[in-house]
C-alpha positions, 0 to 999 in steps of 0.5 A: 500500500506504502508502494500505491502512495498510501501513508503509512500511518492511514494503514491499519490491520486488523488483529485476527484478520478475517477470522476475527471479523468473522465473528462480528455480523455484517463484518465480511459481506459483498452485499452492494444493496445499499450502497451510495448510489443514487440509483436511476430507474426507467420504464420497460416501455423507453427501453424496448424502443431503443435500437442497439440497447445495452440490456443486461439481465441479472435473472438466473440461467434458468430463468433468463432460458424460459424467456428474455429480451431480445439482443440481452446480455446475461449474468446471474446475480440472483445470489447478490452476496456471490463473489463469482458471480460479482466477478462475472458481472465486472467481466460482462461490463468490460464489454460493454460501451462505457459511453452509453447507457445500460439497461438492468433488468430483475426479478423487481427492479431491485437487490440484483439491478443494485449490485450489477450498478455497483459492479459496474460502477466498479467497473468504470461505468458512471452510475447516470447511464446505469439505469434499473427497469422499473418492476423488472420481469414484473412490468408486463411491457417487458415479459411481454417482449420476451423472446427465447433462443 
């Protein structure tokens, strides 16, 4: 950390490491739900419109099989505290167009959207072009559109 710049005394350890925090609720987590985003929202009906969007759903595989959008990207976040998954959702954001927005679609619009912007956010994406479709699978707009492969 001293090599990244960090002065040394703003460096702490914890005594015990992650054994020791195991132990304290809510110490290790990878749940992004609440973190600090001000989180955009858009009906289904403006997404299904745009030519060349940038949808991603968060839905599991088998879910996302029985039925989808058209042209969407897939990563499965039903587990919102999953590293893999987490992972596999920062690898998806590397392909996609920073400069343009993207679309997450759930279940309802929220705990898995939220940790896909969070990834993302991590990933570089500035959190206004990352927008949850509002009720998610939900919106009959939406499950009306879907399609499979």
């Amino acid at each position: 950390m001293k090599e990244a710049g960090i002065e040394g005394s703003r460096i702490y350890t914890v005594e015990g490491g992650a054994k020791a925090l195991s132990g304290v609720k809510g110490a290790l987590t990878t749940n992004r739900v609440d973190e600090n985003i001000d989180w955009q929202y858009i009906k289904g009906s403006e997404v299904l419109g745009k030519t060349g969007a940038q949808i991603v759903d968060v839905r599991d595989d088998k879910t996302y099989a029985e039925g989808h959008l058209k042209d969407s990207k897939q990563v499965g976040l039903k587990d919102i505290e999953s590293s893999a998954a987490q992972t596999e959702a920062f690898e998806l954001a590397e392909t996609l167009k920073k400069d343009q927005p993207v679309y997450f679609l759930c279940y309802s619009g929220n705990k898995c959207a939220k940790t896909a912007i969070s990834v993302f956010k991590d990933a570089g994406f500035d959190t206004n072009n990352l927008l949850i479709i509002e009720d998610g699978a939900k919106d009959a707009d939406v499950s009306a559109a879907f399609v499979k492969d």
